[in-house]
DSSP file (Angstrom, degrees, kcal/mol; ACC not computed):
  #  RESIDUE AA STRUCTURE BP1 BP2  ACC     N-H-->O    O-->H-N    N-H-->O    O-->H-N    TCO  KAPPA ALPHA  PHI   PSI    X-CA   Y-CA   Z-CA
    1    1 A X     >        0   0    0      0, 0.0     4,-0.9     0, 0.0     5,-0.1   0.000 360.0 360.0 360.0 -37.0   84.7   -5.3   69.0
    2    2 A X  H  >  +     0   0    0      1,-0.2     4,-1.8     2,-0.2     3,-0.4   0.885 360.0  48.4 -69.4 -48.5   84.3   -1.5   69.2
    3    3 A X  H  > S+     0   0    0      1,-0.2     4,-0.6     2,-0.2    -1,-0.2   0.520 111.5  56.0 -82.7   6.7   84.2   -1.0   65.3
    4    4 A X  H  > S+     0   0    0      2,-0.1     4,-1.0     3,-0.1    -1,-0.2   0.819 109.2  41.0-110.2  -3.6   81.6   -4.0   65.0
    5    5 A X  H  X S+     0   0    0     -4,-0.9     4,-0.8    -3,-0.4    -2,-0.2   0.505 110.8  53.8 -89.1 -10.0   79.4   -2.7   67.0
    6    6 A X  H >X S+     0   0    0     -4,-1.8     3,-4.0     2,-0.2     4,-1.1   0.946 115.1  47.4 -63.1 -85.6   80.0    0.7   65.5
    7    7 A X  H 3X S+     0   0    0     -4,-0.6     4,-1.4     1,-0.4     5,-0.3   0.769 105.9  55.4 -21.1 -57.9   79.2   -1.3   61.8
    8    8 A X  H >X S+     0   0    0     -4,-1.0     4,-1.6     1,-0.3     3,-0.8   0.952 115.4  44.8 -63.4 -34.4   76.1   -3.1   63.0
    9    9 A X  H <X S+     0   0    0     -3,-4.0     4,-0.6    -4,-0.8    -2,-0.3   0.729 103.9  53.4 -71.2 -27.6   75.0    0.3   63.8
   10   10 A X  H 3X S+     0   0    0     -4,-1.1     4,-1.6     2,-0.2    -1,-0.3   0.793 114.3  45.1 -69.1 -17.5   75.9    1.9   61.1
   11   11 A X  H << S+     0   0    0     -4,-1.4    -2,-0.2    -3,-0.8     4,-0.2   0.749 111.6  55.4 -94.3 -46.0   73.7   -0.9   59.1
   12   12 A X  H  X S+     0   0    0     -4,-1.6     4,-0.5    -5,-0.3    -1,-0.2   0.619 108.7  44.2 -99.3 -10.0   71.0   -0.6   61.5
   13   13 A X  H >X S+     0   0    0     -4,-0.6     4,-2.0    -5,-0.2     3,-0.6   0.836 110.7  55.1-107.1 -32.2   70.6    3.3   61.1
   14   14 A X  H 3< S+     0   0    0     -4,-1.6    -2,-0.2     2,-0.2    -3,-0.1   0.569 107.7  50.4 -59.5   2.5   70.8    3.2   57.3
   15   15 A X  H 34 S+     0   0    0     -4,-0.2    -1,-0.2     2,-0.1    -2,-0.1   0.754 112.1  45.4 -87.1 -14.5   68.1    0.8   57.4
   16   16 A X  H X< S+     0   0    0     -3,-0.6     3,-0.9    -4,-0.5     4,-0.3   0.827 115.6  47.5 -99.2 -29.3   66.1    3.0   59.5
   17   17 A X  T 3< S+     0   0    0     -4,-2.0    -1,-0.2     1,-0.3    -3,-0.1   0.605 108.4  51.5 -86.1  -1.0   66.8    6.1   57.5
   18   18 A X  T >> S+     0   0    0     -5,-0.2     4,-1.5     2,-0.1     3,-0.7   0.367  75.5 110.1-109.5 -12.3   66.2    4.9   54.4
   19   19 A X  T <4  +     0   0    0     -3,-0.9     4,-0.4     1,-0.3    -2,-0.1   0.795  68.9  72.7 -33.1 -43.9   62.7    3.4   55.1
   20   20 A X  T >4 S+     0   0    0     -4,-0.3     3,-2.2     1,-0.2     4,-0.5   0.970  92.1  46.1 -36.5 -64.0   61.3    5.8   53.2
   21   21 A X  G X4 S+     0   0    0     -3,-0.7     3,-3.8     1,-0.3    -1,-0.2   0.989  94.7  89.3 -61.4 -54.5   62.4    4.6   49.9
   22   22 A X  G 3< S+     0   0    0     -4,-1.5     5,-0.3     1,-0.3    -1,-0.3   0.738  82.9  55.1 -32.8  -7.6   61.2    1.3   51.3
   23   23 A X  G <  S+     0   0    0     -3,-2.2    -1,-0.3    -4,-0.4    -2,-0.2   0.879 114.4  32.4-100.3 -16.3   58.1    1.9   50.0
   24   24 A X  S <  S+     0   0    0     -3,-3.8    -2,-0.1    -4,-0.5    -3,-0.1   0.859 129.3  47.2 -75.0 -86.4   59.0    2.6   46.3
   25   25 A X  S    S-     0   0    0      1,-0.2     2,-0.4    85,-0.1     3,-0.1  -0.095 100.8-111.8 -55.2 141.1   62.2   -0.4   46.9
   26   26 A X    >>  -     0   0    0      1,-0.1     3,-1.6    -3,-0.1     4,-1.0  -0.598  19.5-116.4 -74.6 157.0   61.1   -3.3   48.5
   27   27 A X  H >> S+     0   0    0     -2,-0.4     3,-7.8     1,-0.3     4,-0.9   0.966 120.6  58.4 -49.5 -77.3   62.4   -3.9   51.9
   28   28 A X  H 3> S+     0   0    0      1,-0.3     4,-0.6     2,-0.2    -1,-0.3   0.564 109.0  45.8 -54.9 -26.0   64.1   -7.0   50.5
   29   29 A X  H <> S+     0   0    0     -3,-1.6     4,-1.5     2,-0.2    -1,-0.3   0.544 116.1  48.4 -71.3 -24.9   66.0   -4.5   47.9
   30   30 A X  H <X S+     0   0    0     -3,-7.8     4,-2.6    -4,-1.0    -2,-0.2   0.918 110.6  46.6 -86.4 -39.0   66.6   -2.3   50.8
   31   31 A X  H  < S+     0   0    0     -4,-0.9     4,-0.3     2,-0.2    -2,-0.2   0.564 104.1  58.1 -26.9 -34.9   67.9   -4.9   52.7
   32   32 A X  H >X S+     0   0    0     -4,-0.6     3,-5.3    -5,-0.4     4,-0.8   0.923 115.3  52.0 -70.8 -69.3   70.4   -6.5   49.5
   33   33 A X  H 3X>S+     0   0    0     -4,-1.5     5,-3.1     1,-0.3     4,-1.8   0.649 104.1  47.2 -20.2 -60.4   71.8   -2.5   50.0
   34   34 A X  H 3<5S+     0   0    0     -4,-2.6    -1,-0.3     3,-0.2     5,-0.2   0.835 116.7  47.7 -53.8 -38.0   72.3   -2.4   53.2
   35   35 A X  H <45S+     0   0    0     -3,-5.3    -2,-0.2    -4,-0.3    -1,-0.2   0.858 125.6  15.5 -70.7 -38.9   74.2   -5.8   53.0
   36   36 A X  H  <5S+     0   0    0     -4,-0.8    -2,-0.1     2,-0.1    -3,-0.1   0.706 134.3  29.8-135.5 -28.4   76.4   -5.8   50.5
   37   37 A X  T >X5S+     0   0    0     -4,-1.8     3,-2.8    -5,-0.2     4,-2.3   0.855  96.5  77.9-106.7 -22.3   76.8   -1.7   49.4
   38   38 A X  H 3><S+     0   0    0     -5,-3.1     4,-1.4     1,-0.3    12,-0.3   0.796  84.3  64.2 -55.5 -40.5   76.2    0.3   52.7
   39   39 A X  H 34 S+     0   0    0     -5,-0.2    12,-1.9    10,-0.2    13,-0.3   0.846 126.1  14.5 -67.6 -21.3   79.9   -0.6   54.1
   40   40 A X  H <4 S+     0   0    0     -3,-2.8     9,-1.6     9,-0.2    -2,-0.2   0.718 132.2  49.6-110.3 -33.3   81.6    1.7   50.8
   41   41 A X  H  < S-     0   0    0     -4,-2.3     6,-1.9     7,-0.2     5,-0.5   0.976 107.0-146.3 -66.6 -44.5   78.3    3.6   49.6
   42   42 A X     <  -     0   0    0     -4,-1.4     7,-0.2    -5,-0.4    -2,-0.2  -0.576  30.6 -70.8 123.1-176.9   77.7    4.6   53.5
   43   43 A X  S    S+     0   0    0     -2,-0.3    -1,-0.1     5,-0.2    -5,-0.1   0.747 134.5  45.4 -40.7 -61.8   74.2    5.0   55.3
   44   44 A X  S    S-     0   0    0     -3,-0.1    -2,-0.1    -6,-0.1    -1,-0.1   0.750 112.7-120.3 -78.9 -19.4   73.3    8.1   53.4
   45   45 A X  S    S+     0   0    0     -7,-0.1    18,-2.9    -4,-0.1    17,-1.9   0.809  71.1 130.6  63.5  50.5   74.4    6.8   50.4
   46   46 A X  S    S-     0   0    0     -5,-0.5    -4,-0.2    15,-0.3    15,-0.1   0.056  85.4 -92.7-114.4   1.5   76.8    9.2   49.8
   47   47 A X  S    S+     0   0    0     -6,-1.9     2,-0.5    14,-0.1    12,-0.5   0.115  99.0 112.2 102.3 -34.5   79.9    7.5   48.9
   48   48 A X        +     0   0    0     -7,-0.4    -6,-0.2    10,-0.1    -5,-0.2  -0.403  35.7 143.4-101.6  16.9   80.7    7.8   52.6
   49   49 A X    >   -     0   0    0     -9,-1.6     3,-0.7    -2,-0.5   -10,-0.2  -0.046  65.8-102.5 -83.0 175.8   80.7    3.8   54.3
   50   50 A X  T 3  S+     0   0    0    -12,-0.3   -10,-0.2   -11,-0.2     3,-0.1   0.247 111.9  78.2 -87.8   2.9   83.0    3.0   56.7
   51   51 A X  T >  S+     0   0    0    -12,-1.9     3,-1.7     1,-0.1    -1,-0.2   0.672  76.3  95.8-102.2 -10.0   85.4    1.0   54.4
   52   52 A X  G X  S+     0   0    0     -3,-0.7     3,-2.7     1,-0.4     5,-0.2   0.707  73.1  54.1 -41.9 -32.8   87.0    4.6   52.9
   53   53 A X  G 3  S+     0   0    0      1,-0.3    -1,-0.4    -4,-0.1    -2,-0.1   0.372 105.3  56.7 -87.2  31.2   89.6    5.2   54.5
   54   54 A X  G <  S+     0   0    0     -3,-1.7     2,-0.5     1,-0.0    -1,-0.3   0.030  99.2  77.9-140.3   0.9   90.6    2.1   53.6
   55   55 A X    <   -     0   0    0     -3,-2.7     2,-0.6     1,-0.1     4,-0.0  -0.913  62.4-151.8-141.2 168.3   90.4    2.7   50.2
   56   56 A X  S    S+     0   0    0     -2,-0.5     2,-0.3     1,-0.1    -1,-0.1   0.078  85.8  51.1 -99.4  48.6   92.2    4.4   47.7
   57   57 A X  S    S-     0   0    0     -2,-0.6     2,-0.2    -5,-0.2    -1,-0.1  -0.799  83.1-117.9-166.8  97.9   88.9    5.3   45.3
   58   58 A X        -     0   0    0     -2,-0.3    32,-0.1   -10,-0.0   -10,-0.1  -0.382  24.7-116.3 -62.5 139.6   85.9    6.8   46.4
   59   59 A X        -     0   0    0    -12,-0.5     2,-0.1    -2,-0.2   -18,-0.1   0.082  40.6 -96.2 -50.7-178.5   82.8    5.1   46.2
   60   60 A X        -     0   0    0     -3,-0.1     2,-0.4   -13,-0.0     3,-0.1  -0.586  34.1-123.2 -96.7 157.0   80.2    6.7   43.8
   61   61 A X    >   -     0   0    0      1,-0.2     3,-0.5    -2,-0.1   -15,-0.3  -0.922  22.4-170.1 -94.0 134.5   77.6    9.0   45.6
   62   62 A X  T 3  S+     0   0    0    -17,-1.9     6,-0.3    -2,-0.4   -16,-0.2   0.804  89.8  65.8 -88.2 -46.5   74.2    7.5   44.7
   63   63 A X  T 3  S+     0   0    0    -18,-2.9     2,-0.3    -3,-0.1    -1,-0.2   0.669  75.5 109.8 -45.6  -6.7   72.6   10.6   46.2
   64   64 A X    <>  -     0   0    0     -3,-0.5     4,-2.1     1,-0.2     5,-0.3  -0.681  43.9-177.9 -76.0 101.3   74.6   12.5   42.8
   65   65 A X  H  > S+     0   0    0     -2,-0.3     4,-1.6     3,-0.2    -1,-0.2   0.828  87.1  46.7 -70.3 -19.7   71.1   13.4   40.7
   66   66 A X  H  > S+     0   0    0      2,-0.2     4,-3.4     3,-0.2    -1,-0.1   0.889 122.6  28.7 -89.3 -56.1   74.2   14.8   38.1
   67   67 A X  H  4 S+     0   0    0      1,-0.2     4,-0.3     2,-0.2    -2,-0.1   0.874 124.3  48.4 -94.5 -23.6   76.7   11.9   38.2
   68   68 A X  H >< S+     0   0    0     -4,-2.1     3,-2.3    -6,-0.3    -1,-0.2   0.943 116.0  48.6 -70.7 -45.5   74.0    9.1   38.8
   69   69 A X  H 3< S+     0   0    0     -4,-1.6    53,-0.3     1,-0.3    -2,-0.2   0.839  99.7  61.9 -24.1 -56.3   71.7   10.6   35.8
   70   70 A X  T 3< S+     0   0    0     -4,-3.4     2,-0.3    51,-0.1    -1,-0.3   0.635  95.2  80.0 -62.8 -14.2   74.2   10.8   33.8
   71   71 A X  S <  S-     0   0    0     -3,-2.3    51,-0.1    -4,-0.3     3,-0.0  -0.548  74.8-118.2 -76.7 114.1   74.5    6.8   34.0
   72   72 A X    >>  -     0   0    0     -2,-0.3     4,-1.7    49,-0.1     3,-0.8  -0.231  18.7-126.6 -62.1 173.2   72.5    4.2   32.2
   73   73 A X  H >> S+     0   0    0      1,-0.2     3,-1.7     2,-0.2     4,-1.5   0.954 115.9  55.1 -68.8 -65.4   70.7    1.9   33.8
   74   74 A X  H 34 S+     0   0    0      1,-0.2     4,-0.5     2,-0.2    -1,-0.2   0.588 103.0  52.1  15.6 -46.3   72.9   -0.6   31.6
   75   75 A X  H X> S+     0   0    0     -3,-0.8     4,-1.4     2,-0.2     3,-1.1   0.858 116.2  47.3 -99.1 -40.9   76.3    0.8   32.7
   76   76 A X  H <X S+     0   0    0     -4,-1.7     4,-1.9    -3,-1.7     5,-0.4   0.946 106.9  48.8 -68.9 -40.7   75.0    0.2   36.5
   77   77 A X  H 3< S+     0   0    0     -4,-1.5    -1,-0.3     2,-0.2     4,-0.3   0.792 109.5  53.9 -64.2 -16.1   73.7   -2.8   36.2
   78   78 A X  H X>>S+     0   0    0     -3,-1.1     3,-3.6    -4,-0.5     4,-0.6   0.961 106.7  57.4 -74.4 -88.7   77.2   -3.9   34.5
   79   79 A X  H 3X5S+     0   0    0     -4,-1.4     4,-1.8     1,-0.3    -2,-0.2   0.673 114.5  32.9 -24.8 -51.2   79.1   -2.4   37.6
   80   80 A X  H 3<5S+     0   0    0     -4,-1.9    16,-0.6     2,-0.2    -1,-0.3   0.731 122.5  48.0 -91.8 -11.8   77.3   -4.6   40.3
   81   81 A X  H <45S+     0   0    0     -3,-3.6    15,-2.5    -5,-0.4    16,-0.9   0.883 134.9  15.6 -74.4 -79.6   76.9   -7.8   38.0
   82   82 A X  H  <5S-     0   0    0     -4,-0.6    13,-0.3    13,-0.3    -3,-0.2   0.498 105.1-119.9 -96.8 -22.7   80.5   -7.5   37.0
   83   83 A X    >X< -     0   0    0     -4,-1.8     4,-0.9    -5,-0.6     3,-0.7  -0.247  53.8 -62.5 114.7-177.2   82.2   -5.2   39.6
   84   84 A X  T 34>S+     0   0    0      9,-1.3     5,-3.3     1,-0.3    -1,-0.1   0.515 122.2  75.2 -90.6  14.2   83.7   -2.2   38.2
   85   85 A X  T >45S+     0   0    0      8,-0.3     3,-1.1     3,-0.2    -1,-0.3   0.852  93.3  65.1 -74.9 -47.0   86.5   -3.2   35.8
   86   86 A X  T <45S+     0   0    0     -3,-0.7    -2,-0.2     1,-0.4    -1,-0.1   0.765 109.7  38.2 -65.0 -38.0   83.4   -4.2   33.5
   87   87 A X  T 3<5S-     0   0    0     -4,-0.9    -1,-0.4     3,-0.2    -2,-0.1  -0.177 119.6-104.6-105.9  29.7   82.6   -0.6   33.3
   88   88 A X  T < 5S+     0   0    0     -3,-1.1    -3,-0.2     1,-0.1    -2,-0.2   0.708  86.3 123.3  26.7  41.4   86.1    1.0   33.2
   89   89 A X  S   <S-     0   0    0     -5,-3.3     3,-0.2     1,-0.5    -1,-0.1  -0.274  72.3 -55.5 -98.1 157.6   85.5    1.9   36.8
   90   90 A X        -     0   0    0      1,-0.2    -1,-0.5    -2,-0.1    -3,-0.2  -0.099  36.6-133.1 -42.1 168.0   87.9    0.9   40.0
   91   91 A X  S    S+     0   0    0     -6,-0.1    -1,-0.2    -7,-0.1    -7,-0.1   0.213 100.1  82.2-105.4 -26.6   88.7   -2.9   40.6
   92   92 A X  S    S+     0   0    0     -3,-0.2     2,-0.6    -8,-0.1    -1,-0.1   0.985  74.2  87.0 -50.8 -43.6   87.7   -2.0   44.2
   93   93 A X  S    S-     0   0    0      1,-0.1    -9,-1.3    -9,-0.1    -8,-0.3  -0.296  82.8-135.6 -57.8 124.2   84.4   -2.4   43.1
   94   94 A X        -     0   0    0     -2,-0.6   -11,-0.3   -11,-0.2     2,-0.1  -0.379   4.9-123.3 -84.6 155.8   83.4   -5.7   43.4
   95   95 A X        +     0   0    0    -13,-0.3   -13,-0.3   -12,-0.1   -14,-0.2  -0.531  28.8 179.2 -75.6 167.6   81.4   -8.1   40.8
   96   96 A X    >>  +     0   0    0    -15,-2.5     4,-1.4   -16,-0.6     3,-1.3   0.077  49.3 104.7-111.4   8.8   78.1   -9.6   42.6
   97   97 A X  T 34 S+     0   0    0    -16,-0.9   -15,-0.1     1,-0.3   -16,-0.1   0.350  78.5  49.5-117.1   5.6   76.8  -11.4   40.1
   98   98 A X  T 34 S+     0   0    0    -17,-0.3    -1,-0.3     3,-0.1     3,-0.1   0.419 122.4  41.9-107.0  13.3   77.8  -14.8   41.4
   99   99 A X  T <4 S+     0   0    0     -3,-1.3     2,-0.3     1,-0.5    -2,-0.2   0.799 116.1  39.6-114.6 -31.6   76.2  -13.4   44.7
  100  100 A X  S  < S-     0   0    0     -4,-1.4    -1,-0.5   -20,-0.2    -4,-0.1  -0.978  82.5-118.1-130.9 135.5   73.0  -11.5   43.7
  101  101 A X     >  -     0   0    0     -2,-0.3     4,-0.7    -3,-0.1    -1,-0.1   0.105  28.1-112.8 -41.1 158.7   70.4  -12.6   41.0
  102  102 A X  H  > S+     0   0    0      2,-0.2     4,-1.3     1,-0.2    -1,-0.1   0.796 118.3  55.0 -73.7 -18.2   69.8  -10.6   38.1
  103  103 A X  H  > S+     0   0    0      2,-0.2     4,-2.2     1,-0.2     5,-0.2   0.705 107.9  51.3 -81.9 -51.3   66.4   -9.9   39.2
  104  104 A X  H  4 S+     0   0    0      3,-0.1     4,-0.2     2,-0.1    -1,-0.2   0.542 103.6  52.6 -83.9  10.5   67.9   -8.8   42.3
  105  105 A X  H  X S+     0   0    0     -4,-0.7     4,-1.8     2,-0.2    -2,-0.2   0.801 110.3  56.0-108.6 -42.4   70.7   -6.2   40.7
  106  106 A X  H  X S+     0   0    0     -4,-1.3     4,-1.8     2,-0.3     5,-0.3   0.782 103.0  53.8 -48.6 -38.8   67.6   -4.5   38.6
  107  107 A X  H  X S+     0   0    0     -4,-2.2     4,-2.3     2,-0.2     5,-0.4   0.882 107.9  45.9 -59.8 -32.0   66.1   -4.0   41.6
  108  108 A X  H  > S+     0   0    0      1,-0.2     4,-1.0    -5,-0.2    -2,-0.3   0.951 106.8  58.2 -66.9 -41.1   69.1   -2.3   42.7
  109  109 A X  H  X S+     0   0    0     -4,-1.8     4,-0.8     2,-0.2    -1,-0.2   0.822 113.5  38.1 -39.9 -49.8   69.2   -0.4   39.7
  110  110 A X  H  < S+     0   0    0     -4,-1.8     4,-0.3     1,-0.2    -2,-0.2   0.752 113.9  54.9 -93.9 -23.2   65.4    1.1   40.4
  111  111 A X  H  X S+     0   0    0     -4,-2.3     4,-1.8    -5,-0.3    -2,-0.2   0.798 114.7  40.7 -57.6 -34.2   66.1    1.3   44.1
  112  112 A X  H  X S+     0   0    0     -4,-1.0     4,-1.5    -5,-0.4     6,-0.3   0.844 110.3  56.7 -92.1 -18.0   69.6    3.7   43.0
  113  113 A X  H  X S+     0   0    0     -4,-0.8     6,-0.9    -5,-0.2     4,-0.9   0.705 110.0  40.9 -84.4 -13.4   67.6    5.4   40.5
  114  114 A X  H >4 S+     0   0    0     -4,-0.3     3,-1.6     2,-0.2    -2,-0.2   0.965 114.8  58.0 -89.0 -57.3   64.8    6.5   43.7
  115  115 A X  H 3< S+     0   0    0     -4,-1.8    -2,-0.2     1,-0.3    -3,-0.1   0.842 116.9  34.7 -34.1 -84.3   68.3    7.3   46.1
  116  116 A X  H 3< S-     0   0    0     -4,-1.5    -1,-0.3   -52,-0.2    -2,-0.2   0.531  98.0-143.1 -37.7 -34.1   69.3    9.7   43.4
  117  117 A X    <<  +     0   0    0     -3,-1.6    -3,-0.2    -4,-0.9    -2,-0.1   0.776  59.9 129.0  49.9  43.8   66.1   10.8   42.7
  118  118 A X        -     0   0    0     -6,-0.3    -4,-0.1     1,-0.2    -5,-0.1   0.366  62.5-125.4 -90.2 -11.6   67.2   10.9   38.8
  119  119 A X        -     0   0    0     -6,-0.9    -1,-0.2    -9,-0.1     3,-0.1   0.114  49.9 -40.8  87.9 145.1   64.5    9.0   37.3
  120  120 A X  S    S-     0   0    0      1,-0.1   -10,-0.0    -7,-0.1   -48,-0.0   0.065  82.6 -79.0 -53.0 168.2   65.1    6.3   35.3
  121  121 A X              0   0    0      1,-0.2   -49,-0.1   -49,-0.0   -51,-0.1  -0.319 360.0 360.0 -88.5-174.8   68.0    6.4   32.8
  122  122 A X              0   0    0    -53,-0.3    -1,-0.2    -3,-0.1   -50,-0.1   0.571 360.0 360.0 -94.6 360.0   68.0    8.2   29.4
């Protein structure tokens, strides 16, 4: 009970710290985040969620202008459509694409590209 009310809190303080971006991202794009990457990406969006120690791969830091830059939008959008096998990435990563539209994984794409604050990709 103690680590689900820790979780909903953790959810509920990345939503609130991240508001900011909500004005670039729609809410509803900050919202997908919060749902579905915040438990391995973290709050900060750092790599840093609460499912790490539990896994044997870290999650990516979005907040990396270096290692998100370096990324097309392309290779990201493959990773959250198809999970990270698609990309030669961990299997830990999960596919989404039977979960989230495509429309909504491009948002996620210009929502990670504001996180990073890398700019769109090359």
């Amino acid at each position: 009970m103690r680590n689900g009310i820790l979780a909903l809190g953790a959810i509920l303080a990345g939503t609130l710290a991240f508001s900011a971006h909500a004005d670039a991202a729609s809410e509803h794009t900050v919202k997908v985040y919060n749902t579905y990457c915040v438990q391995c990406h973290g709050v900060k969006r750092n790599g840093s969620g609460i499912n790490v120690p539990a896994l044997s791969v870290k999650p990516r830091d979005h907040t990396d202008a270096k290692g998100m830059g370096d990324l097309p939008d392309t290779e990201i959008f493959s990773a959250i459509k198809e999970g990270g096998l698609a990309v030669n990435k961990s299997a830990l990563m999960p596919a989404w694409g039977e979960v989230l539209s495509d429309a909504d994984i491009t948002d996620l794409v210009r929502y990670l590209r504001e996180v990073c604050k890398c700019g769109p990709s090359k």
